[in-house]
N, C-alpha and C positions, 0 to 999 in steps of 0.2 A: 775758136772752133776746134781747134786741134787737140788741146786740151779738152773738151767734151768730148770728142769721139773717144780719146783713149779712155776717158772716164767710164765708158759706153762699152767701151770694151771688157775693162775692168770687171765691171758690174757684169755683165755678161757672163764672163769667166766664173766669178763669182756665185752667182746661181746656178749655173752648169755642175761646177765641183758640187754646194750645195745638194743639187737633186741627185749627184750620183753617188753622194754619202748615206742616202737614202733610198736608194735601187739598188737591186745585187742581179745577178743573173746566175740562177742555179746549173749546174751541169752535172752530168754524168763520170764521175773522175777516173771510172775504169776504163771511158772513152764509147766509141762507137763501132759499130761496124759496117763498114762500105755497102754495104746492098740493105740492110737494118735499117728500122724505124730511128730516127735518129731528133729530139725534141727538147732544148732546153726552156727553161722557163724565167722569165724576167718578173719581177717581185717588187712596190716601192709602199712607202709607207706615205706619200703625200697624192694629191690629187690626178696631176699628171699623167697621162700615160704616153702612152711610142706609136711611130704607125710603121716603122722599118727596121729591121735590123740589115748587118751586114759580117757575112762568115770573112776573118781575114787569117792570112796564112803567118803563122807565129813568127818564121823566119825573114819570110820577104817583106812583111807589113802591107802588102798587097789585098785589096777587095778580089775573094776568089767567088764569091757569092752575095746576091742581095736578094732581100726576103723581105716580106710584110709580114707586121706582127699580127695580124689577125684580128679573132673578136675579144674582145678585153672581158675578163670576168672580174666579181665585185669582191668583195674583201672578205680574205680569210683568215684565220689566224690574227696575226700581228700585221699585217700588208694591208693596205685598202684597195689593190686595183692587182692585175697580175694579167700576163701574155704567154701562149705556150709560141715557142717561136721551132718553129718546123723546117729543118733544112736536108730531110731524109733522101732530097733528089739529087742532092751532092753526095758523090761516091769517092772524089780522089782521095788517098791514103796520103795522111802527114799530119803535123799538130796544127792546129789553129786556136783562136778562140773569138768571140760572137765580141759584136759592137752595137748596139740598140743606138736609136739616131739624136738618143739625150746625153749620147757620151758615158754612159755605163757600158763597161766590157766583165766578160767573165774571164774567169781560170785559163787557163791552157788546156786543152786536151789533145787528145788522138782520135784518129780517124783511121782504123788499121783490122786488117783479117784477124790478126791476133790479141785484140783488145783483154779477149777472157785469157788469152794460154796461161795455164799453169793454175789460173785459181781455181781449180779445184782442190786438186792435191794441194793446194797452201792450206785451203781448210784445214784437210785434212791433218793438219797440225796438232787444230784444238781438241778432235776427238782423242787421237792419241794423250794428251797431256791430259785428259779427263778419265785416262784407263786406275782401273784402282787393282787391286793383288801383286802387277808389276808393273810402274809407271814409268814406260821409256824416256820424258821427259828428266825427272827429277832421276834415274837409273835406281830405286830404289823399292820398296815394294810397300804397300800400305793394307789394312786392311785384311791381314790373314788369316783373324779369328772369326769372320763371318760364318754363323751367327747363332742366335737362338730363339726358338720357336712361338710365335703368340698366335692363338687362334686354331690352332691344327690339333685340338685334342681329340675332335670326331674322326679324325685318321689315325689314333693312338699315337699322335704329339704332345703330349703334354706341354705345358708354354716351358720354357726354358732348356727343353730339346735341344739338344749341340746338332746341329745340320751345318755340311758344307755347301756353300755358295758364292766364294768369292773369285770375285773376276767382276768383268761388264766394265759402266763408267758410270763417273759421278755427274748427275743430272744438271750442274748449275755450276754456282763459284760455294756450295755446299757438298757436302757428299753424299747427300740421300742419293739413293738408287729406286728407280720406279719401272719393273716391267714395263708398263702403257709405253711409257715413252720411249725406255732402248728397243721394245720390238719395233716401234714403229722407224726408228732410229734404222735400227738394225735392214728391215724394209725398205728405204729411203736407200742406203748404202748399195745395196745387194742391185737394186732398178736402177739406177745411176752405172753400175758394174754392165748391167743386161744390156738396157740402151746406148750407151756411148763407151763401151771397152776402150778404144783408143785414146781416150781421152789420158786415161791414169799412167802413173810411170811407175814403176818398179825401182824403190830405193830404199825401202826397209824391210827388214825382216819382218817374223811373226808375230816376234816381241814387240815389232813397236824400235828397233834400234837399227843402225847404219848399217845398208846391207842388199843386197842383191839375193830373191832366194823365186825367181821365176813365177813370182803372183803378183798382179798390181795391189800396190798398196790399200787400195780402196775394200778390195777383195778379202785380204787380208785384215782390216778395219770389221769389215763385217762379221769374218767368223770369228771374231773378237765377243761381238753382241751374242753370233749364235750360240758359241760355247757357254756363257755365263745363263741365255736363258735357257739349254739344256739344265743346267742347275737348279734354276728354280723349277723348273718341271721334271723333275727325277721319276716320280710315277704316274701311270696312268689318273691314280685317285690324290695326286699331290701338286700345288702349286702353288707357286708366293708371289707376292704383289707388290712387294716391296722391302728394301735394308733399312735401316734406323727411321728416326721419323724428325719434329723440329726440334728436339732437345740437341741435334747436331749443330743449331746455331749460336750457342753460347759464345762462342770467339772464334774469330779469322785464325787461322791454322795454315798452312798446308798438310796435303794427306799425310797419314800416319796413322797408329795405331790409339786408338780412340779409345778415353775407358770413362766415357759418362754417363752409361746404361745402365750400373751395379753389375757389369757377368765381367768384369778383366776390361780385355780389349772384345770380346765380343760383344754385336750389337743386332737387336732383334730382326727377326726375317717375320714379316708380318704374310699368314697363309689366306688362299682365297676359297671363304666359306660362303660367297655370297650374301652375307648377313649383312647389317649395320657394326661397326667398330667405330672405337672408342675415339671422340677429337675434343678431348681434353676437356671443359666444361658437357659437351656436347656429341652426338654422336655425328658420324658419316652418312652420307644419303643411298649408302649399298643398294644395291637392290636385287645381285646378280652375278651371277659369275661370266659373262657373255664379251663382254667391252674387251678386257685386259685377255680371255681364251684364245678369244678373236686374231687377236694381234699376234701371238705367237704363231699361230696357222698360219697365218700370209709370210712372214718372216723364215719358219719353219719351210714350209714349201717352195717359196721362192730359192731359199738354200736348196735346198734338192735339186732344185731346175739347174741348176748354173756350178754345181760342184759334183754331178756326177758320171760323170766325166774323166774330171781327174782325182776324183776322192767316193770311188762307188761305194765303201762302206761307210764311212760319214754322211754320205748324203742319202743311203737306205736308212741310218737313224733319225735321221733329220724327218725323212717322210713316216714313219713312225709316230714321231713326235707328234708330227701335223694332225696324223689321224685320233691322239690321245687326245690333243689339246682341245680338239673340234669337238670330242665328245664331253668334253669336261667346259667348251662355251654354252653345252647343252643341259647338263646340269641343272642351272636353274637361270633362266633366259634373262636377260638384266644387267644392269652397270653394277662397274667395282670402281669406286673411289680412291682416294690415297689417304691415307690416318697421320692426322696429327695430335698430339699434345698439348701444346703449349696455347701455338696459337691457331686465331680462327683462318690460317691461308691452310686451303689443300687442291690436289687440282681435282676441281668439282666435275669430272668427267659425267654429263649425263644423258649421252646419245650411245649408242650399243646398233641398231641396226645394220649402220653402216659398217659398223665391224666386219658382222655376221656375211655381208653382203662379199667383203671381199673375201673372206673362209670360203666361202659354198664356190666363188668363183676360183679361189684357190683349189678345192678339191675336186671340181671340175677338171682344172687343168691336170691334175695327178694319175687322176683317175678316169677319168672321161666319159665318167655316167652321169647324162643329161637331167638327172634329176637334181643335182647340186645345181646346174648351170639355173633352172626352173625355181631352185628356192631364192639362188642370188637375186632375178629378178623380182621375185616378191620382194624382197629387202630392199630391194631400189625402189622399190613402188610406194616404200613405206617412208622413205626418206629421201625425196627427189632432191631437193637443194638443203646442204646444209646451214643448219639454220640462223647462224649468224648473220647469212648473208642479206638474209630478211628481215630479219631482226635491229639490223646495226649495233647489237651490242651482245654482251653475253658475259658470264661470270670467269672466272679463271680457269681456262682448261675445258668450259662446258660443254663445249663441242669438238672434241680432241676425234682424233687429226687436223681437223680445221678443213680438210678436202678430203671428199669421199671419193677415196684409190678403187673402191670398188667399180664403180662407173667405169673407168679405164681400162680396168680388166674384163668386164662385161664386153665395154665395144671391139675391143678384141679378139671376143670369141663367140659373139655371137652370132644369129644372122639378120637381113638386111633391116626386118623390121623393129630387132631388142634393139640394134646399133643405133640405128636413129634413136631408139626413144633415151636409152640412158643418155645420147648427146645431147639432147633437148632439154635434158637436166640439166647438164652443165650449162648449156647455154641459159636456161633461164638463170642459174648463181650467177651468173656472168653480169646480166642485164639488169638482176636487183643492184650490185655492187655498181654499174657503168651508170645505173639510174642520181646515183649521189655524188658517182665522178666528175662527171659532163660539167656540173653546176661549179667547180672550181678546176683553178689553172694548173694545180699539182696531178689531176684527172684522181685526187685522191677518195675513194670510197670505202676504206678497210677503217673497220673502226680503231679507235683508239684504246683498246681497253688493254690490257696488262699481255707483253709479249705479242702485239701489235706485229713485228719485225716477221715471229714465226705466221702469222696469218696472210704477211703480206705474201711471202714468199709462197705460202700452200696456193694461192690463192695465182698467182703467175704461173703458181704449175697447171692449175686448172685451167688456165687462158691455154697455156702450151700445149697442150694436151687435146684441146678442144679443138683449138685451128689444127695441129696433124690428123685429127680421125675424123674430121670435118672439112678440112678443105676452105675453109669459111676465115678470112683474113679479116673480115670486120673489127675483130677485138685486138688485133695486132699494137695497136699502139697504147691500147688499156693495158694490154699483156705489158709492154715495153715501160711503161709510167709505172708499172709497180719495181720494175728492178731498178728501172732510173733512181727511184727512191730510195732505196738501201744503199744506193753509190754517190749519193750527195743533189738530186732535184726534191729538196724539201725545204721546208723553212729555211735549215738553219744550216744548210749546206754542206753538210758531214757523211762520208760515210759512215755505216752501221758493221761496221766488219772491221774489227781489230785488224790493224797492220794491210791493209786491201781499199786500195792501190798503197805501196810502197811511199808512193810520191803525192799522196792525198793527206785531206783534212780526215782522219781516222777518229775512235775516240784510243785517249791513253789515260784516262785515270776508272776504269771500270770498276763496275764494283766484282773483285778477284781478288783472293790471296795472294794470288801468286805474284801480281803488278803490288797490289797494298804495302806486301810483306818485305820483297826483293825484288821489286821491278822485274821481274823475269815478264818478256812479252806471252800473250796468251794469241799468239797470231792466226789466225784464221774466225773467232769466237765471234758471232753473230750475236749482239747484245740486246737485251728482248727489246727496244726501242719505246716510240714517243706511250704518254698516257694521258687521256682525257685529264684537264687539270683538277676537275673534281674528284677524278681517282686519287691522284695525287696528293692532294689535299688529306685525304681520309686515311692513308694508309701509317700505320704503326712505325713508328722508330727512325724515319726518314728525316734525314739533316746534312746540307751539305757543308763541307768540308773547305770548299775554295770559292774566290770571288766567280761567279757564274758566266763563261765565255759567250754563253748564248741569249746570254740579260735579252737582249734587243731581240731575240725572236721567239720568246715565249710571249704565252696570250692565253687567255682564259679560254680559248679552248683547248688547247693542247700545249706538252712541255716535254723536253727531253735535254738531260742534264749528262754532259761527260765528265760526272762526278762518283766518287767510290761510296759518298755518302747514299745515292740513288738508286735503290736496289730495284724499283719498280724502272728505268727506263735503260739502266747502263749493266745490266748483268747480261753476261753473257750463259747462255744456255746449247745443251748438249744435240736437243732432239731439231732445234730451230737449227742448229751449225748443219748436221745432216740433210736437211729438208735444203738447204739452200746450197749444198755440194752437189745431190741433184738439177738443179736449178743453173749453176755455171758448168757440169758438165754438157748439159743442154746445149748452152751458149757457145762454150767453145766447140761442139758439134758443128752445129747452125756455121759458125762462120767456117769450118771446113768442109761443108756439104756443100757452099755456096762459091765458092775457089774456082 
């Protein structure tokens, strides 16, 4: 008899170990915050599911909390069963980690006010390393014969025009440069500076190098963006839209002086005529000079708002600009594209309203003639949610920004009845995207399609954004599920942020020179993340490199690869890093408003 029971036991043990080689339980690895929505997620691949979890303290081994898992959702991904396990009514600050009652435990985390300190400025890193003319990373300068002219002959440019333009940063683990994206770039830095100033610390120079010079960093970062796109906007009747195009991808490099255009080292500055331009077999879907004008106005003006102050004659150029730029969105009303060559990727930018929407509310603010304030709402009226959100899918870039900043700045200045309605907007993006969350345990709704990583974050800015000007907490743990997500509650349990947390599953074989070539870290770089696998499948020149760490949690629907070979899920990009340093500025607010 005694011999069966211990057999009993055995086998017991045995199945146990089994199903918890088969469950994982996802967390949050940047941690929690004490008064915060706080939600891991249990995951298994066999039938099974849990009805308990129980929060234990890392040190003492001590039960500090028990919980029930909840309603079990059905199979997603690579998982057939999953539990979102909710234990936000525990506040004490210390590490713990969760124990589901099948004997799977997760990671270690924290529980602390200070969960986010500091990441933002760590982002801040990868913008810096992505600056081109003088890259305080490498101390070196790249890129000083930008560039020469295509397209600008109806301004007496001839193509091959010498223009200067160099500065800004390089949009990817590439060097192309794309106005759309640094103004929006540039936008993102400048609101992150507006709403949470305390957040940044003052530790670099102007350059980009070791140094105390009485501007936060972030600040600084910014009029980085604004100087280079004063360059591309030198005159009222003149504007560029982008530096070289994909013949930049011939081989991994780091920056440097580049001569595979035919002009030297100079490399073309492509102008914005609104027309169609050239993509290689094929042309561009131009339609407009409006999208990319756009963006500079909000950028342009917001610089104004917040530098003059201490820089009254830079920031009366700045408002300047704003007012050229607006008149040159007006030109001929329409999307500007981005030109390629070689091959068929560009970012197929093809929404422009929403542009327009934040200019008119930008030069409302400037100026404060209620007739801008009047067009912005029509522009809101023409584009209530943007349209991914309804759509669940969309081409690369198609709906760039990904969230319409307009709406924000509208409910800001409007009165009681424009506020509601532009909220109503957001609310309803909300409710399309919460309508396909609800149905799985990740509360995942952001589709899959290329740079996934930058929509998820646009997309928590719009939660954020809506619970402040709204009061309306419903979407509070929708908001919280999409950031959980970039800090490891997904498949496959990884942060999406180079080097963040320190002490996390990160990725480290990105696709980046800089790692490829000399391991140099790219710390802060938000990698465009997961992609529908049928993208993946379909895309050009994609081959990994190394046995795949994440085998066991790809699935035919989706796949994300911490390979150098995966340019579709593991590159990290310039305007997504920005969009998500707003996004932990936020965070680490939140946890010191709540103190």
């Amino acid at each position: 008899m005694k011999n069966l029971f211990s057999f009993i036991l055995l086998l017991f043990s045995v199945l146990q170990l089994a199903a918890q080689e088969n469950a994982w339980i996802r967390i949050n690895q940047m941690g929690y915050l004490p008064k915060g929505k706080k939600v891991a997620v249990w995951v298994t691949k066999q039938d099974k599911g849990i009805r308990s979890f129980a929060v234990v303290d890392a040190g003492t081994k001590k039960v500090v909390l028990k919980g029930k898992s909840g309603k079990a959702f059905g199979q997603y991904g690579p998982f057939t069963k999953g539990y979102r396990l909710d234990f936000s009514n525990f506040s004490k600050e210390g590490e713990f980690f969760l124990r589901a009652d099948d004997g799977t435990t997760s990671p270690v985390f924290k529980i602390a006010a200070d969960a986010y300190a500091g990441a933002a400025d760590f982002t801040l890193r990868y913008m810096r390393q992505q600056r081109t003319l003088f890259n305080p990373f490498l101390q070196d300068s790249c890129h000083t014969h930008d560039g020469f002219t295509m397209y600008a002959s109806a301004v007496g440019l001839p193509d091959s025009t010498r223009v200067d333009v160099g500065g800004g940063w390089h949009d990817a683990s590439d060097y192309l440069q794309y106005a759309t994206t640094s103004a929006n770039a540039t936008y993102h830095l400048l609101a992150a500076y507006r709403d949470f100033p305390s957040v940044f610390g003052d530790e670099k120079l102007a350059n980009g190098l070791d140094g105390k010079n009485g501007i936060a960093d972030v600040l600084d970062e910014a009029i980085w963006g604004l100087d280079w796109l004063l360059k591309m906007h030198p005159d009222p009747n003149i504007m560029y839209n982008q530096i070289a195009d994909d013949r930049d991808h011939t081989k991994m490099r780091l920056p440097g002086q580049d001569s595979v255009y035919g002009r030297g080292h100079e490399r073309p500055v492509y102008f914005i005529d609104g027309n169609p331009q050239q993509r290689g077999k094929f042309m561009n879907n131009t339609t407009g000079t409006s999208s990319t004008a756009a963006k500079f106005v909000s950028a342009f003006g917001l610089g104004h708002d917040l530098l003059k102050d201490q820089n009254n004659g830079y920031a009366a150029l700045l408002k300047e600009k704003a007012g050229t730029a607006y008149q040159y969105a007006y030109k001929k009303p329409g999307v500007t594209q981005t030109v390629s060559v070689k091959s068929p990727y560009i970012y197929a930018e093809d929404n422009w309203v929403d542009d327009m929407e934040l200019a008119e509310a930008t030069m409302f603010r400037l100026h404060g003639k209620d007739d801008y304030r009047q067009k912005a709402m029509e522009y809101a009226r023409q584009e209530k949610v943007t349209p991914w959100m309804i759509r669940d899918t969309a081409n690369h870039y198609q709906y760039y920004p990904f969230i319409n900043l307009g709406h924000y700045e509208l409910a800001k200045t409007s009165d009681k009845q424009q506020r509601e309605e532009v909220l109503a907007y957001y609310k309803q993006g909300i409710e399309e995207v919460y309508g396909r969350a609800k149905e799985n345990m990740f509360y995942r709704g952001v589709p899959f399609i290329w740079c996934s990583n930058n929509l998820t974050t646009s997309f928590a800015i719009q939660c954020l954004w809506y619970r402040e000007a709204s009061g309306d907490e419903a979407y509070a743990e929708l908001e919280q599920a999409n950031i959980d997500w970039l800090f490891g509650v997904n498949p496959w349990g990884t942060s999406m942020v180079y080097g963040l947390p320190a002490h996390g599953d990160t990725p480290k074989d990105p696709h980046s020179a800089f790692t490829y070539l000399h391991g140099y870290p790219i710390d802060g770089g938000l990698v465009d993340g997961p992609v529908y696998s049928t993208i993946y499948k379909n895309l050009i020149g994609i081959k990994l490199y190394k046995e795949d760490a994440y085998a066991d949690f790809q699935s035919d629907l989706v796949v994300y690869h911490d390979d150098f070979g995966d340019y579709s899920t593991n590159e990290p990009t310039m305007d997504g890093t920005a969009s998500l340093i707003y996004l932990l500025s936020a965070k680490e607010h939140e946890a010191k408003k709540k103190e």
